[in-house]
Structure formats: structure tokens, C-alpha cells
N, C-alpha and C positions, 0 to 999 in steps of 0.2 A: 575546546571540548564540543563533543556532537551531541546537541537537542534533539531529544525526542519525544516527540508528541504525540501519541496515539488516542484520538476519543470518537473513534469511528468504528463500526462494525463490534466492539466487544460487548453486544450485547448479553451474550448469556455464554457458559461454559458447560460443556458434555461429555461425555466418554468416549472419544473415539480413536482408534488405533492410529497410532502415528509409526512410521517407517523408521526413519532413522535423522537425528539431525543430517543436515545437510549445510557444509561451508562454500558460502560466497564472498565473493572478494571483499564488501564493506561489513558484511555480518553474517549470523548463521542463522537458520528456520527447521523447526519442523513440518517436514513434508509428512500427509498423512498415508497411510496406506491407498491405492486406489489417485492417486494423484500423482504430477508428474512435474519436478520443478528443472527449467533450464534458464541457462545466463548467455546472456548479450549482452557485451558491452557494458554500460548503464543499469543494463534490466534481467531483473527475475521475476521471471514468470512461473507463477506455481497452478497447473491447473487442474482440476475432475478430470478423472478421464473419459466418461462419459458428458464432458462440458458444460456443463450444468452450471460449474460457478468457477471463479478463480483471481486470483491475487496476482496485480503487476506490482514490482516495486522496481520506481526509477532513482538512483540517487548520484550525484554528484556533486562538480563543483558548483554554486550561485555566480561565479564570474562576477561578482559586485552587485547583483541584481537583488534586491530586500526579495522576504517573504511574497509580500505583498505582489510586485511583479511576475513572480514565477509563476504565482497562481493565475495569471491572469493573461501570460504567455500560455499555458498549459490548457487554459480551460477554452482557449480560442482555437488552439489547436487541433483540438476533442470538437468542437462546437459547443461546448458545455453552454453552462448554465456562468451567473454570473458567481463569482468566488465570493462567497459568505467569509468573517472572521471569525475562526474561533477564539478560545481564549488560549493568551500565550504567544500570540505570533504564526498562529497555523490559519489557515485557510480551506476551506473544503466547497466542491462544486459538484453536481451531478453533467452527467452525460449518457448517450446512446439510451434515450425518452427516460430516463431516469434507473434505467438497469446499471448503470456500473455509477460510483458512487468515488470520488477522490478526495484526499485530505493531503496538506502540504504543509512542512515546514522547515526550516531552514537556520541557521546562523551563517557568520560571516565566511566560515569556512566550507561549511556544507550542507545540502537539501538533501532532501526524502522527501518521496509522496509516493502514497498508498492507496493500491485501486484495487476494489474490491464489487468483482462482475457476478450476479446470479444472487444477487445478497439476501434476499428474500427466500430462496430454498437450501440456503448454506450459511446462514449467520453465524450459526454455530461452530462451524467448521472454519470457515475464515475470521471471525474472531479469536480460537484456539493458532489458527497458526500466525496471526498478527501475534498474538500474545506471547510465542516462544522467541520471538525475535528477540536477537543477539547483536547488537554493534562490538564492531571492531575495536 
């Protein structure tokens, strides 16, 4: 079964128009009006269109690697920052001087991690569409 851990970005909920759900291959999102979500491979990218703020979500297989290491692959990747624990087995790091913000988590079968860029003038906004997410 896929763990999911989200305790990043939901800080407050608002009214704003959402588009339409939209399906990706490991789950579904509301994308909001004014925003623009496409898939590569691994990743959905949901952005502003005016780019202001926006949500990547990578997810696959761990290939054996814990929580713990992905975050730590990831966050070296980014140049982040050092991977904090959260509770439960996630992990979260800042990158790019603390403008996009990542959370990870994982079991044996599969990762997520959630990036959330502009988060200070779109919490709202990227907290709502964290919060419609759908697994498979």
C-alpha cells in the first residue's frame, strides 16, 4: 500500500476556482484555473501562469533506497539544505535560498516528494491543490 504523508504547505484553505481534476499516471490533482499542469516521466509539474508559484511532484520506484536516503539523494541534487525528519518516516529540505521547499516520503514499494516553489505568495493555493491529491 502507498504512504502518504503530506504536512508541508497546508497551511490555510481558500476559495479558489479550480479547472478541472486532471489524471496522472500515479494519481489525480486539481489543477486551478490560471495554472498549467504537465507530466514527464516521473514528474507533474503544476505551475502559475504568471510563475509565481508552483508544485513538482516526483514519484516512483525507492529501488531499495529507505526514506531516509532519497531525501538525501535529492536534497544534494537541489544543493538543498540538510533533510530534517519529519514524523512518520518523511523527510523535508529547503532549496533555491529557501524559495521552494520539499517533503519526501516513501515505503518499500514507493516514493513521493512534493515541491512546493513561490510558497510565501501561494500557500493557499498550493496547499489546496496538495490537498486534492488522489493516489492511484
Amino acid at each position: 500500500m502507498r504512504k502518504i504523508i503530506f504536512c508541508v504547505l497546508l497551511l490555510t484553505v481558500s476559495e479558489c476556482a479550480f479547472a478541472d481534476i486532471e489524471e496522472f499516471r500515479n494519481f489525480s490533482l486539481n489543477v486551478p484555473e490560471g495554472w498549467t499542469a504537465e507530466e514527464s516521466g516521473d514528474v507533474v509539474s503544476v505551475t502559475a501562469d504568471d510563475k509565481t508559484g508552483g508544485i513538482t511532484i516526483v514519484s516512483g520506484s525507492p529501488e531499495g533506497a529507505s526514506t531516509a536516503e532519497l531525501a538525501v539523494k535529492f536534497s544534494r541534487s537541489f544543493n538543498g539544505t540538510k533533510p530534517v525528519s519529519d514524523d512518520e518516516d518523511s523527510y523535508s529540505f529547503e532549496f533555491n535560498n529557501g524559495v521552494s521547499q520539499a517533503v519526501i516520503t516513501s515505503d518499500e514499494d514507493f516514493y513521493i516528494m512534493i515541491i512546493g516553489t513561490g510558497v510565501v505568495n501561494n500557500a493557499e493555493t498550493l496547499g489546496e491543490i496538495i490537498d486534492s491529491l488522489e493516489m492511484k
